[in-house]
mmCIF file of the N, C-alpha and C atoms, coordinates in Angstrom:
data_MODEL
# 
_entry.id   MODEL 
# 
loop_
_atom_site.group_PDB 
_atom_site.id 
_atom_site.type_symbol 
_atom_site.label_atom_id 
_atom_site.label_alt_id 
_atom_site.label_comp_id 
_atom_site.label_asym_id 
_atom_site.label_entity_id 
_atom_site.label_seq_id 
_atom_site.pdbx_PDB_ins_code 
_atom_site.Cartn_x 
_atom_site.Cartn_y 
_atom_site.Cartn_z 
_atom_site.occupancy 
_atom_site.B_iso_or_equiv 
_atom_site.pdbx_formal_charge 
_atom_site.auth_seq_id 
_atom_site.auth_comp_id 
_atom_site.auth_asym_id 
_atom_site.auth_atom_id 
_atom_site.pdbx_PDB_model_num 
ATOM 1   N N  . UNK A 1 1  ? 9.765  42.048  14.206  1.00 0.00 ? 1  UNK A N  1 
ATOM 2   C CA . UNK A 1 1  ? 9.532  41.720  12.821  1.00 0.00 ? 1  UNK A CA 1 
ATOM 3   C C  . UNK A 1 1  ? 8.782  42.868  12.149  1.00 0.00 ? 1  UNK A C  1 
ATOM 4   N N  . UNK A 1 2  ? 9.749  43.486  11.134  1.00 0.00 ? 2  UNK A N  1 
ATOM 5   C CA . UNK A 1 2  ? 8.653  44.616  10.553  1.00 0.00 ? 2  UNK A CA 1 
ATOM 6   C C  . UNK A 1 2  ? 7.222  44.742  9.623   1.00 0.00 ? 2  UNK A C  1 
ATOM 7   N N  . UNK A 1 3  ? 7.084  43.368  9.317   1.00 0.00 ? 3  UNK A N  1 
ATOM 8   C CA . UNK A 1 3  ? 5.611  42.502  8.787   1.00 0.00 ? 3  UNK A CA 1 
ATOM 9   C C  . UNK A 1 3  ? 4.592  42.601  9.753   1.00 0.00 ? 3  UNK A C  1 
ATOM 10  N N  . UNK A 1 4  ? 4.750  42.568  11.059  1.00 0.00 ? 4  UNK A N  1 
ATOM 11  C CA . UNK A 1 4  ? 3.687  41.873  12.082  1.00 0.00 ? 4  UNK A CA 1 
ATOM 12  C C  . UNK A 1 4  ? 2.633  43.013  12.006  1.00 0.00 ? 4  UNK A C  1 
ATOM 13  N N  . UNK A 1 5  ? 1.603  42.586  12.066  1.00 0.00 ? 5  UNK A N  1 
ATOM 14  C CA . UNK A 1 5  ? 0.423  43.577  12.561  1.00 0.00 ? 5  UNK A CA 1 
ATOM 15  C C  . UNK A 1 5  ? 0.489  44.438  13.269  1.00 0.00 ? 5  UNK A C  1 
ATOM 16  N N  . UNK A 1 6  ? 1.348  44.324  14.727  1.00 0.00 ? 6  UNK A N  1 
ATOM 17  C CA . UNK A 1 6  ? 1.429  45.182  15.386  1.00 0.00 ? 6  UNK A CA 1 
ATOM 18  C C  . UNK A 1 6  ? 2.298  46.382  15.107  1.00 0.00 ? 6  UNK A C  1 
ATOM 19  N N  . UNK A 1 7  ? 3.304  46.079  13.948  1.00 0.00 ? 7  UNK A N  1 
ATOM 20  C CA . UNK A 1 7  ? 4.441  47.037  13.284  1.00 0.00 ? 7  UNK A CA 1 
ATOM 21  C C  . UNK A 1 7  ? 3.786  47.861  12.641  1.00 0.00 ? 7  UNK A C  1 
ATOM 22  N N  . UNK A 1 8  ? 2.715  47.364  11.856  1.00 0.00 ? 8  UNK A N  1 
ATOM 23  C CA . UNK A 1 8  ? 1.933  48.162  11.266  1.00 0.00 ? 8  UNK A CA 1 
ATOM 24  C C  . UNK A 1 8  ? 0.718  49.569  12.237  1.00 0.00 ? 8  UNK A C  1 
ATOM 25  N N  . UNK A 1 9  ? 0.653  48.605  13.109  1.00 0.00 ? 9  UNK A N  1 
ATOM 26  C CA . UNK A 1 9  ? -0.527 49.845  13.782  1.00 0.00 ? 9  UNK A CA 1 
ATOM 27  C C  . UNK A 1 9  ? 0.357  50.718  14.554  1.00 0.00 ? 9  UNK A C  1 
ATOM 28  N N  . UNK A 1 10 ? 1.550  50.604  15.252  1.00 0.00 ? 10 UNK A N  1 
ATOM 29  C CA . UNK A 1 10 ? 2.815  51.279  15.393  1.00 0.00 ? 10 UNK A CA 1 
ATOM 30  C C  . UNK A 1 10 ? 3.179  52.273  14.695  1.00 0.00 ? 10 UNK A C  1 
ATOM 31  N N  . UNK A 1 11 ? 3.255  52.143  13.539  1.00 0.00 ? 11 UNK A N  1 
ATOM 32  C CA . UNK A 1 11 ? 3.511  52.636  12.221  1.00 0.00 ? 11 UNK A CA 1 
ATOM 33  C C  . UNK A 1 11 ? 2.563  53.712  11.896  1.00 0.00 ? 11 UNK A C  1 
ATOM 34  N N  . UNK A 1 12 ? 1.176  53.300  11.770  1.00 0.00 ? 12 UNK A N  1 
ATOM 35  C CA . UNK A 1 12 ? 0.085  53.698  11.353  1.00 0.00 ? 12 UNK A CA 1 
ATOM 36  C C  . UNK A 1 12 ? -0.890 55.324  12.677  1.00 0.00 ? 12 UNK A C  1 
ATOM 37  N N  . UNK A 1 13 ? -0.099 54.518  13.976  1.00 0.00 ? 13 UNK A N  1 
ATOM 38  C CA . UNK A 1 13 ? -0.542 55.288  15.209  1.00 0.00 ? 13 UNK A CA 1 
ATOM 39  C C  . UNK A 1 13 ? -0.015 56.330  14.862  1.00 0.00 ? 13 UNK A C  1 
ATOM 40  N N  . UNK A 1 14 ? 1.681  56.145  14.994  1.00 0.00 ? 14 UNK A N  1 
ATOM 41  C CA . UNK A 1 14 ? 2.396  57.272  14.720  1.00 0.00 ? 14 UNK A CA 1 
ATOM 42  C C  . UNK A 1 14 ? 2.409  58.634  13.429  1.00 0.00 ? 14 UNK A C  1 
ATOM 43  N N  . UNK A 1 15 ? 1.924  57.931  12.541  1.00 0.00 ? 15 UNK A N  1 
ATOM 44  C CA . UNK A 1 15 ? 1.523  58.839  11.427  1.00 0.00 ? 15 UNK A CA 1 
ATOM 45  C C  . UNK A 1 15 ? 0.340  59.897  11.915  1.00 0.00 ? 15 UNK A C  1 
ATOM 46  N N  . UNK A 1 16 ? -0.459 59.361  12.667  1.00 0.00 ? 16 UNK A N  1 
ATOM 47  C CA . UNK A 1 16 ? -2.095 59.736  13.035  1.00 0.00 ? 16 UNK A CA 1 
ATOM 48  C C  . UNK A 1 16 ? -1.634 60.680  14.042  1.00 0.00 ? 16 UNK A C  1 
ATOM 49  N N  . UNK A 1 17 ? -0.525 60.417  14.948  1.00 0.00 ? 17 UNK A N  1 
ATOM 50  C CA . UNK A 1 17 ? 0.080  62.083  15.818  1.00 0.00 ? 17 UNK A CA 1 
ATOM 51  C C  . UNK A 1 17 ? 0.711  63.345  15.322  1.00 0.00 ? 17 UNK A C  1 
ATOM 52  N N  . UNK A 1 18 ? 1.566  62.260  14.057  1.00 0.00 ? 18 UNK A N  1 
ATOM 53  C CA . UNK A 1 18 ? 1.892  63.754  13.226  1.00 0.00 ? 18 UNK A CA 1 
ATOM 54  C C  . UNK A 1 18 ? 0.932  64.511  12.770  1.00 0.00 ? 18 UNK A C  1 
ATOM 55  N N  . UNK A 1 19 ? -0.029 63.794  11.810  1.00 0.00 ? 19 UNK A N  1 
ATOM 56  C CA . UNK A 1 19 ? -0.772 64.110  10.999  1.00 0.00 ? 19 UNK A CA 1 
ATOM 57  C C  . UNK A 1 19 ? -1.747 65.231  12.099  1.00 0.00 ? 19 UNK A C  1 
ATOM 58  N N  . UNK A 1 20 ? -1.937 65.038  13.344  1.00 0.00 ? 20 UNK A N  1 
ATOM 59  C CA . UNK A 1 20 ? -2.405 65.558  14.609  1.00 0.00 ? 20 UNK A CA 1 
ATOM 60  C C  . UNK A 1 20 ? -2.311 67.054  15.143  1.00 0.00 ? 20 UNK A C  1 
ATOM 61  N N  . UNK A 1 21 ? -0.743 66.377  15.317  1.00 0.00 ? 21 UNK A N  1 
ATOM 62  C CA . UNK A 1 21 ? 0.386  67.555  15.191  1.00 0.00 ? 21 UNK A CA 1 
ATOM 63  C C  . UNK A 1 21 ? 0.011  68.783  14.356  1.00 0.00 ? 21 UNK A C  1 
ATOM 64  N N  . UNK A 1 22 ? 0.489  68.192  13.031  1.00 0.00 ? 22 UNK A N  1 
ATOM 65  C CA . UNK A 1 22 ? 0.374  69.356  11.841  1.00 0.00 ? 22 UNK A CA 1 
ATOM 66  C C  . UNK A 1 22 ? -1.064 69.944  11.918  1.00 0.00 ? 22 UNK A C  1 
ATOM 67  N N  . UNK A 1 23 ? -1.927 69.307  11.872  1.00 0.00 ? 23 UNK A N  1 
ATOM 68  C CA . UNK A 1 23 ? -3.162 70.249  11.629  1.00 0.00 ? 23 UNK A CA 1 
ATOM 69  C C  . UNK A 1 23 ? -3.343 71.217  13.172  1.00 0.00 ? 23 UNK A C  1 
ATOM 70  N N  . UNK A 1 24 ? -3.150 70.456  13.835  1.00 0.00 ? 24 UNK A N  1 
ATOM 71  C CA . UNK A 1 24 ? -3.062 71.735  15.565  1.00 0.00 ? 24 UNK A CA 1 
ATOM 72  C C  . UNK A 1 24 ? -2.158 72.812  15.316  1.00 0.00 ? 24 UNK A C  1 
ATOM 73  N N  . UNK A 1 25 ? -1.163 72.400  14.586  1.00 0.00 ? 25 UNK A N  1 
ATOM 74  C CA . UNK A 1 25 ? -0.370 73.980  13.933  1.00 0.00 ? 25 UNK A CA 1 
ATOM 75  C C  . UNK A 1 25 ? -0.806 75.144  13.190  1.00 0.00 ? 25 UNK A C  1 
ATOM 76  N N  . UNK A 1 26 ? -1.362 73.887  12.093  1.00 0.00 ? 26 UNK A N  1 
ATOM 77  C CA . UNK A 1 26 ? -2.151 75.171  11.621  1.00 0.00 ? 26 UNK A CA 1 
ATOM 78  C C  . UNK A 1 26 ? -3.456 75.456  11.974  1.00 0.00 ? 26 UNK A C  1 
ATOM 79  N N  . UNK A 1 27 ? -4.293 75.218  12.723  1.00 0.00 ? 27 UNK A N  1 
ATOM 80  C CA . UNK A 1 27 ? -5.418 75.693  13.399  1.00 0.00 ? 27 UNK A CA 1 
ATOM 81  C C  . UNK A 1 27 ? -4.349 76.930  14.180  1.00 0.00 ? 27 UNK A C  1 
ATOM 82  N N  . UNK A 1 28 ? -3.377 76.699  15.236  1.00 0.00 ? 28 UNK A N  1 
ATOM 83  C CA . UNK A 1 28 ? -2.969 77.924  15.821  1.00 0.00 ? 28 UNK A CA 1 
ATOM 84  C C  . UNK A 1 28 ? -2.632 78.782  14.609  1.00 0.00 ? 28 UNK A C  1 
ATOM 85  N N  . UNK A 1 29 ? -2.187 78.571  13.259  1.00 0.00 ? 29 UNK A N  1 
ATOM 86  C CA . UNK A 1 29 ? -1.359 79.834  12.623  1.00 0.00 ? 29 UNK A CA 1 
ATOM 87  C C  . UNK A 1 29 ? -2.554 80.827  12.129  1.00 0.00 ? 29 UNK A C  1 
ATOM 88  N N  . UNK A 1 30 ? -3.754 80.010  11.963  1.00 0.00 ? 30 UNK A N  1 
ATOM 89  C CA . UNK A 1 30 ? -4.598 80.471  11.235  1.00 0.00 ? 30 UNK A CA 1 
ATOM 90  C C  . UNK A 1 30 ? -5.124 81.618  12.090  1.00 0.00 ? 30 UNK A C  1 
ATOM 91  N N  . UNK A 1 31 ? -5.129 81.169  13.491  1.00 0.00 ? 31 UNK A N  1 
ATOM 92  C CA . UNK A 1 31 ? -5.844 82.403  14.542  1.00 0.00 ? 31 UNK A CA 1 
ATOM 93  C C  . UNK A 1 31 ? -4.652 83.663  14.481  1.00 0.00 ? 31 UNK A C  1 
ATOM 94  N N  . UNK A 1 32 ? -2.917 83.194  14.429  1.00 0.00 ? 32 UNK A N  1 
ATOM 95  C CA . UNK A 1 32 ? -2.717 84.289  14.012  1.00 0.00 ? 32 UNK A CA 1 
ATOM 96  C C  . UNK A 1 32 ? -2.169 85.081  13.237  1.00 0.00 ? 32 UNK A C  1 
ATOM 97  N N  . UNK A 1 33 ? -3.273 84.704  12.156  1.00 0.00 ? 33 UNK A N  1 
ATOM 98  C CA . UNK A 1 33 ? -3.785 85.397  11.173  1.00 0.00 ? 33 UNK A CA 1 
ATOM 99  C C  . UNK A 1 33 ? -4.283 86.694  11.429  1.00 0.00 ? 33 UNK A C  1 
ATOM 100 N N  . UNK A 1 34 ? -5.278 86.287  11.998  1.00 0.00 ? 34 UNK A N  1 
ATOM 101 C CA . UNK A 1 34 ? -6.446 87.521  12.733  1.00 0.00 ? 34 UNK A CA 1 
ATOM 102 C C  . UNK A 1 34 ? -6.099 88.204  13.386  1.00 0.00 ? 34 UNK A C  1 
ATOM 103 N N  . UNK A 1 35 ? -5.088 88.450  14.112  1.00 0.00 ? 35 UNK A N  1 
ATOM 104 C CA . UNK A 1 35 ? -4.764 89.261  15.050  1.00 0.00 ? 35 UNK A CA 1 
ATOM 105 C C  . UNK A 1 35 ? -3.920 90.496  14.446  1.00 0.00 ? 35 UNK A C  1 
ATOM 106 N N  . UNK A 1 36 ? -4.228 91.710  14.331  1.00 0.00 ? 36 UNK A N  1 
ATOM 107 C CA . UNK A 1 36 ? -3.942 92.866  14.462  1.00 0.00 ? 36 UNK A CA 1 
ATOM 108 C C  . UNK A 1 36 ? -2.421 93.485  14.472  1.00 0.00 ? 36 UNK A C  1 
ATOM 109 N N  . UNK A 1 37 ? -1.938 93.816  13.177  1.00 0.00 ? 37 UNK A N  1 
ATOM 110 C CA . UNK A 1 37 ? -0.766 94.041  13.561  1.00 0.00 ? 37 UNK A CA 1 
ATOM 111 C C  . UNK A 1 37 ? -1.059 95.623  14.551  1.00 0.00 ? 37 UNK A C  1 
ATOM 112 N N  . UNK A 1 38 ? -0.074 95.718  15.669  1.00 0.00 ? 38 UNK A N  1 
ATOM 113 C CA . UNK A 1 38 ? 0.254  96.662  16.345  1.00 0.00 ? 38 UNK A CA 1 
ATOM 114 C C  . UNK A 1 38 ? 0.891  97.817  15.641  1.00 0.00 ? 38 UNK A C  1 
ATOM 115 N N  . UNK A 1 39 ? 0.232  99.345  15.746  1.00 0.00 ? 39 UNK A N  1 
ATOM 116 C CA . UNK A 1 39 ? 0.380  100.859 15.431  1.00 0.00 ? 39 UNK A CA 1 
ATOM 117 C C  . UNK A 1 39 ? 1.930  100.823 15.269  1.00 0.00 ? 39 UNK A C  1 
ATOM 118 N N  . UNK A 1 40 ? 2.451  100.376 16.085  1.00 0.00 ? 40 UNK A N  1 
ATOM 119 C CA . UNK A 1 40 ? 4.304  100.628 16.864  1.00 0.00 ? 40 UNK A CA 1 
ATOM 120 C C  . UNK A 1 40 ? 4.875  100.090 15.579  1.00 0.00 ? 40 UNK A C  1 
ATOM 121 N N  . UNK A 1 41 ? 4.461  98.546  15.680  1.00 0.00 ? 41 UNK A N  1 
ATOM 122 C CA . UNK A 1 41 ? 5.591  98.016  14.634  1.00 0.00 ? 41 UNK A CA 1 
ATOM 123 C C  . UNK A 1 41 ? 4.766  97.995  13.153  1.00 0.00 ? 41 UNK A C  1 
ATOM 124 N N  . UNK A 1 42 ? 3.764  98.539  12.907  1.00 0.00 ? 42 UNK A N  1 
ATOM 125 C CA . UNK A 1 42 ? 3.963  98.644  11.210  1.00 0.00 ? 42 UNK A CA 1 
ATOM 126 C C  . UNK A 1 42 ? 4.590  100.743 11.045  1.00 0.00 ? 42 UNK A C  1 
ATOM 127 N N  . UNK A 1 43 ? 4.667  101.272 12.557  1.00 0.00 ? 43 UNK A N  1 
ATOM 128 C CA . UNK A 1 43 ? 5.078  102.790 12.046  1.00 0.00 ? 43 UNK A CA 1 
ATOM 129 C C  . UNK A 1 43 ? 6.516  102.503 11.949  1.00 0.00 ? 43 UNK A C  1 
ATOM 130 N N  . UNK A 1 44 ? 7.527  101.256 12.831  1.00 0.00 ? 44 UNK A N  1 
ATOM 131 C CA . UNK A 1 44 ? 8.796  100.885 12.885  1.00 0.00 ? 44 UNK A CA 1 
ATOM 132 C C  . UNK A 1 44 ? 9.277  100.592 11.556  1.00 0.00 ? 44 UNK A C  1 
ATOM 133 N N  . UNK A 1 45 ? 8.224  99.338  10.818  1.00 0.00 ? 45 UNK A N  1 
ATOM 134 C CA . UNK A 1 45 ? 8.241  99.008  9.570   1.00 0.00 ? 45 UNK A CA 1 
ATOM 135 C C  . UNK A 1 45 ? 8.504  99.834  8.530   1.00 0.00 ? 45 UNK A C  1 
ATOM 136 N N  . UNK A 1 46 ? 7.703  100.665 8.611   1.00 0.00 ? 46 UNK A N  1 
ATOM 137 C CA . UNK A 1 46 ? 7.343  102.025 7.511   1.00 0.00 ? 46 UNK A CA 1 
ATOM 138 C C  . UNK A 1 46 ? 8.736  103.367 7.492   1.00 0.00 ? 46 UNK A C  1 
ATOM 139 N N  . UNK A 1 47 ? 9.253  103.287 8.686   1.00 0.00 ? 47 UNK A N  1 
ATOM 140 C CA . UNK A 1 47 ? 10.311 104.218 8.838   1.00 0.00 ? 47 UNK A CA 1 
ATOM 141 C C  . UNK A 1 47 ? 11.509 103.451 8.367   1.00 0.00 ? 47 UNK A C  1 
ATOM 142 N N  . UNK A 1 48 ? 11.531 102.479 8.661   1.00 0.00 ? 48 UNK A N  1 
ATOM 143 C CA . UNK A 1 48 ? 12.727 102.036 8.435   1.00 0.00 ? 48 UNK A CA 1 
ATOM 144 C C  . UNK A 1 48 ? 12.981 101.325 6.852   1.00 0.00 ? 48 UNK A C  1 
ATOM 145 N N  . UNK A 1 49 ? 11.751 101.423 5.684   1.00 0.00 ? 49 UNK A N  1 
ATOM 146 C CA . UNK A 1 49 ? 11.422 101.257 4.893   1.00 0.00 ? 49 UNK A CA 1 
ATOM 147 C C  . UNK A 1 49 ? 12.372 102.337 4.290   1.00 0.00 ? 49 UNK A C  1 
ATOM 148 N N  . UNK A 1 50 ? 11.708 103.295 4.929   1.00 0.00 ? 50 UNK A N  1 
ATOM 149 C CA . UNK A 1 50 ? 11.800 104.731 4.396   1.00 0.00 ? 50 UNK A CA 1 
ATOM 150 C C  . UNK A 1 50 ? 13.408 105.067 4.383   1.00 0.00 ? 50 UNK A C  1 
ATOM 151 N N  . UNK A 1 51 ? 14.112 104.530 5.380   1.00 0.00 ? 51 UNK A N  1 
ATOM 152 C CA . UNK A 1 51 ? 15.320 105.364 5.507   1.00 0.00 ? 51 UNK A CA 1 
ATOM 153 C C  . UNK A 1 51 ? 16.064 104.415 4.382   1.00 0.00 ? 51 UNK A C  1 
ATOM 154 N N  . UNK A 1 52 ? 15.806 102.393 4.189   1.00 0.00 ? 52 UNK A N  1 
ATOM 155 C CA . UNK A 1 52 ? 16.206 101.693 3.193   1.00 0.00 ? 52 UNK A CA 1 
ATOM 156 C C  . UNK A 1 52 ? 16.383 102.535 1.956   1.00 0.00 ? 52 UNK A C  1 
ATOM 157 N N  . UNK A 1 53 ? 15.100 103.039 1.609   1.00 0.00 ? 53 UNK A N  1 
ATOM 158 C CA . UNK A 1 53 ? 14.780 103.210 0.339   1.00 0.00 ? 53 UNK A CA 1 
ATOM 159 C C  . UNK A 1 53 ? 15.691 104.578 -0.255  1.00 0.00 ? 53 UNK A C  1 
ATOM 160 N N  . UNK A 1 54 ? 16.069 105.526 1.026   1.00 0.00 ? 54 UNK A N  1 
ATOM 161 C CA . UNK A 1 54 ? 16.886 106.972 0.359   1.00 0.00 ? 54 UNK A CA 1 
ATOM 162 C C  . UNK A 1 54 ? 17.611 106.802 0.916   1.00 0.00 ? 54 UNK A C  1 
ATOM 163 N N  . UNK A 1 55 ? 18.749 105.240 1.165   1.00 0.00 ? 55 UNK A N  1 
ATOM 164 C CA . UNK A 1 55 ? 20.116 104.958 1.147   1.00 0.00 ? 55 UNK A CA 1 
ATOM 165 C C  . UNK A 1 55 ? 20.255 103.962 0.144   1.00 0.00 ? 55 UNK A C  1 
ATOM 166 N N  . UNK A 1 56 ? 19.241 103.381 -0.330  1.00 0.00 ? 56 UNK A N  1 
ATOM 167 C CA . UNK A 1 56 ? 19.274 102.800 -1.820  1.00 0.00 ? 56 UNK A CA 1 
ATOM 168 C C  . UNK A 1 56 ? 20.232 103.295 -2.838  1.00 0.00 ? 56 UNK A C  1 
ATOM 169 N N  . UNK A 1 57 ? 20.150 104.666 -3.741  1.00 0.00 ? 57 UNK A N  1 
ATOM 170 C CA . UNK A 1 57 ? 20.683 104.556 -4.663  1.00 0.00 ? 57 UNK A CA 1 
ATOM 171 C C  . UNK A 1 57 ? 22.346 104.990 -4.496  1.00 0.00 ? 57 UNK A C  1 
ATOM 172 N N  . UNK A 1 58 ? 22.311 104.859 -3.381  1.00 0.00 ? 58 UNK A N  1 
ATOM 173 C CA . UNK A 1 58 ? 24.433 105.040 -2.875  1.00 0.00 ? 58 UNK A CA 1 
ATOM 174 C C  . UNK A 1 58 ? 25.111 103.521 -3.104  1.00 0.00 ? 58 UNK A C  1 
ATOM 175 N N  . UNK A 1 59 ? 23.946 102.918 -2.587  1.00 0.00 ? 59 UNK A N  1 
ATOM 176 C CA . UNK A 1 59 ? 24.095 101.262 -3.170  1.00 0.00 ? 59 UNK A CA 1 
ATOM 177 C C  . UNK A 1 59 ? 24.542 101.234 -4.372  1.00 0.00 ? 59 UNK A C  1 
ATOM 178 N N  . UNK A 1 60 ? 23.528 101.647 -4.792  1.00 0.00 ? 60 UNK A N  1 
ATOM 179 C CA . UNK A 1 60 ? 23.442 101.174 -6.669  1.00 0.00 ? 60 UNK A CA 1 
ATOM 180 C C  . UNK A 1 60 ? 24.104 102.276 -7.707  1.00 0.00 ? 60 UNK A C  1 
ATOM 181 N N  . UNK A 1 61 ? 24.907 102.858 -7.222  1.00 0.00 ? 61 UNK A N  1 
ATOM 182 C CA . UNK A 1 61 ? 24.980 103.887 -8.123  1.00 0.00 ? 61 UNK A CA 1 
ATOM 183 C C  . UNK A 1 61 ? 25.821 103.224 -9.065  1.00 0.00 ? 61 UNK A C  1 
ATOM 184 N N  . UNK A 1 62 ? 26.618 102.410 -9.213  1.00 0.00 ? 62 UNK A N  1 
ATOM 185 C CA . UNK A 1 62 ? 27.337 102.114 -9.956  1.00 0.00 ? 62 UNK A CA 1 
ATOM 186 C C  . UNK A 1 62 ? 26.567 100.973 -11.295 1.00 0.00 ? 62 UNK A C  1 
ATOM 187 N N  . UNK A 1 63 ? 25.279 101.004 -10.713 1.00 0.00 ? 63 UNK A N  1 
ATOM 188 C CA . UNK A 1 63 ? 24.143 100.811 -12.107 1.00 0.00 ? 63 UNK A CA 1 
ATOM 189 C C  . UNK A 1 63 ? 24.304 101.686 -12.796 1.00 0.00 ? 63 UNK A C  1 
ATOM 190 N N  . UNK A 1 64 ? 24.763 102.947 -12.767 1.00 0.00 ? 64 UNK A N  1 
ATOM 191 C CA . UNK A 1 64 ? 24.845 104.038 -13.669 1.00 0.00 ? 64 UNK A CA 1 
ATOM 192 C C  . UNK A 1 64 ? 23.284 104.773 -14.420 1.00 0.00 ? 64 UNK A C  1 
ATOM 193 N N  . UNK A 1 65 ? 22.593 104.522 -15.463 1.00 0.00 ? 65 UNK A N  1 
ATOM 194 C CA . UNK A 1 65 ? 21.552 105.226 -16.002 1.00 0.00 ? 65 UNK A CA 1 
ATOM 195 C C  . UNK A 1 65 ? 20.010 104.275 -15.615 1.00 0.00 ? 65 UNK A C  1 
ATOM 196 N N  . UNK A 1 66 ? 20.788 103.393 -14.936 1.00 0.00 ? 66 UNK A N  1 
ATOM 197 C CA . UNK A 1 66 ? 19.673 102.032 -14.827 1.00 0.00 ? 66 UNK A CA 1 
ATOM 198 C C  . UNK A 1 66 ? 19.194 101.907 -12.996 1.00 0.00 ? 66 UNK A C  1 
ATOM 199 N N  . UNK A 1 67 ? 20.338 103.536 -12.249 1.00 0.00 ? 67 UNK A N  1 
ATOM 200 C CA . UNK A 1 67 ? 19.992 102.953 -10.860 1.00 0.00 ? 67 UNK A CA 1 
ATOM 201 C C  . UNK A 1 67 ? 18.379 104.058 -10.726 1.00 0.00 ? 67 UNK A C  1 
ATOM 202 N N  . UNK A 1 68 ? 17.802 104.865 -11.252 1.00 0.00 ? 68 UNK A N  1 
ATOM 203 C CA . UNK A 1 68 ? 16.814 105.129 -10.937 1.00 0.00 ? 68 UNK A CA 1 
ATOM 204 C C  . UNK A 1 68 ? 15.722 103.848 -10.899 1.00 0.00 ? 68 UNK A C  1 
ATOM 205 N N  . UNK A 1 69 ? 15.880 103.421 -12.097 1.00 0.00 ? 69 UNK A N  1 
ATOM 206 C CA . UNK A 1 69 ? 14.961 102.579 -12.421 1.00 0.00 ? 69 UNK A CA 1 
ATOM 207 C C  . UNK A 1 69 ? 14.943 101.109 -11.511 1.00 0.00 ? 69 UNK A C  1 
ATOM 208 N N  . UNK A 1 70 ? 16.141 100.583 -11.054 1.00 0.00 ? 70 UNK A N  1 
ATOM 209 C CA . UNK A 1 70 ? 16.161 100.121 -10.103 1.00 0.00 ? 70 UNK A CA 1 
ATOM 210 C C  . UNK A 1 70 ? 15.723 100.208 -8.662  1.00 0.00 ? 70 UNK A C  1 
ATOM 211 N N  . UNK A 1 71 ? 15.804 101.822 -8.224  1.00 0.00 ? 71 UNK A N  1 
ATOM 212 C CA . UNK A 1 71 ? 15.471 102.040 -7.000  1.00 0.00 ? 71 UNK A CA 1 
ATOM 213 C C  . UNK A 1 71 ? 13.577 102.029 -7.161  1.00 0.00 ? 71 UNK A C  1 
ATOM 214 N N  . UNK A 1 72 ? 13.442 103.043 -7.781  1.00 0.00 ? 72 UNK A N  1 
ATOM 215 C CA . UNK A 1 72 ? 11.978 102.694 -8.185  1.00 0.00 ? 72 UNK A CA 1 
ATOM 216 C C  . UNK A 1 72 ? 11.276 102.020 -8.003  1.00 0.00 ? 72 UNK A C  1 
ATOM 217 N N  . UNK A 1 73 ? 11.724 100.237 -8.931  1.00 0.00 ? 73 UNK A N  1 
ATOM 218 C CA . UNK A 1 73 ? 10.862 99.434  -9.032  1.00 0.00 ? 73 UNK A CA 1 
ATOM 219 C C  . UNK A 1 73 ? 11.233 98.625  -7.515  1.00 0.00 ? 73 UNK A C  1 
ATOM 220 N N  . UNK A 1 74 ? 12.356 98.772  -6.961  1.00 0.00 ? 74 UNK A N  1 
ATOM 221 C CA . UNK A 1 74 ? 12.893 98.021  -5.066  1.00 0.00 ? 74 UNK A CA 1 
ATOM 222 C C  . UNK A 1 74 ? 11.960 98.706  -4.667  1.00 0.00 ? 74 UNK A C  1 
ATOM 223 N N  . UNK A 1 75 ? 11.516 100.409 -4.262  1.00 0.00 ? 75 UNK A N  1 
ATOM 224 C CA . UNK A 1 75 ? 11.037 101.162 -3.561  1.00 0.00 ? 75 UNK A CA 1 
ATOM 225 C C  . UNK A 1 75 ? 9.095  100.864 -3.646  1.00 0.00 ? 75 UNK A C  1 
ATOM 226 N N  . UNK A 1 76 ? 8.713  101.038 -4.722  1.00 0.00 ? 76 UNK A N  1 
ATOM 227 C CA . UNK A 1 76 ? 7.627  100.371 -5.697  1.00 0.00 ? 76 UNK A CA 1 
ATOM 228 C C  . UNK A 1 76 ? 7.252  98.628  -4.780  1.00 0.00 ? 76 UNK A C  1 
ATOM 229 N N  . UNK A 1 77 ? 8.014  97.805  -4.791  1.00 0.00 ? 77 UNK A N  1 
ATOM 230 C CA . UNK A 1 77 ? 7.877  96.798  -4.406  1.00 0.00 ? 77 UNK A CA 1 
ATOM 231 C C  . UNK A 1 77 ? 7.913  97.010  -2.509  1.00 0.00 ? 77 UNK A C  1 
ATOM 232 N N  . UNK A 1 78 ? 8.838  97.482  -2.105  1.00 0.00 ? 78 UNK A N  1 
ATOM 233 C CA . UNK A 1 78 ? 9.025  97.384  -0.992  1.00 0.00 ? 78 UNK A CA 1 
ATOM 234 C C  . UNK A 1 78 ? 8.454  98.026  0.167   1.00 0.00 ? 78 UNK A C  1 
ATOM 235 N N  . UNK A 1 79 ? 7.550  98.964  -0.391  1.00 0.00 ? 79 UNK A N  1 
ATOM 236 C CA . UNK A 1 79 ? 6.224  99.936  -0.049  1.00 0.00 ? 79 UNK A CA 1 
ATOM 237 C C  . UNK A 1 79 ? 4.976  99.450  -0.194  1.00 0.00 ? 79 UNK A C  1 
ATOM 238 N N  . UNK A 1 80 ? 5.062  98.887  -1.034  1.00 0.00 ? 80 UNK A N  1 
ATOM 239 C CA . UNK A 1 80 ? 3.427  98.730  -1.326  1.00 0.00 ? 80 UNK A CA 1 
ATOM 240 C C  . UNK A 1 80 ? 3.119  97.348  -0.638  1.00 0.00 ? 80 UNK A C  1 
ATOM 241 N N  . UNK A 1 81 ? 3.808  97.169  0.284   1.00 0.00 ? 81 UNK A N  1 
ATOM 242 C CA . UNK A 1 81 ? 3.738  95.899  1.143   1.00 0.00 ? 81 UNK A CA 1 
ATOM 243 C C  . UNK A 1 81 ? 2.739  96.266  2.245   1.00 0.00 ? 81 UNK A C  1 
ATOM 244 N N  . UNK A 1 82 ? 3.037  97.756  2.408   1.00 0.00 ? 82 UNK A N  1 
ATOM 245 C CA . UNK A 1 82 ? 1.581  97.926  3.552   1.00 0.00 ? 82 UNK A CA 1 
ATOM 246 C C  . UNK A 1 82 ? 0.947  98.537  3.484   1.00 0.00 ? 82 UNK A C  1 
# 
């Protein structure tokens, strides 16, 4: 019977594991937070940024007077990430 008292604390238990759940998640995400990105992969990051960004405007060329300004503000955005 989905009325009975006991449906309810059933009900009520189960919420209290998620609710459990979720915050133990984010207690782990929060630690990594803190942790250090590694030399390797932000120099991986950064190169491969780099090679994106001056194969960019072969992409766009067919922006015509508008692909500088395009690459720019992609390159602008996509750099200043680290």
């Amino acid at each position: 019977r989905p009325d009975s008292p006991t449906s309810a604390l059933y009900v009520e238990d189960r919420m209290q594991g998620h609710i459990t759940g979720a915050l133990s998640s984010i207690e782990e995400m929060a630690q990594i937070v803190t942790v250090p990105v590694s030399q390797e992969y932000s120099r991986h990051t950064s190169r491969f940024l780099t090679v994106y960004v001056l194969i960019l405007p072969f992409a766009l060329i067919e922006l015509g007077h508008l692909m500088p300004v395009a690459v720019t503000v992609t390159a602008w955005a996509l750099l200043s990430i680290e």
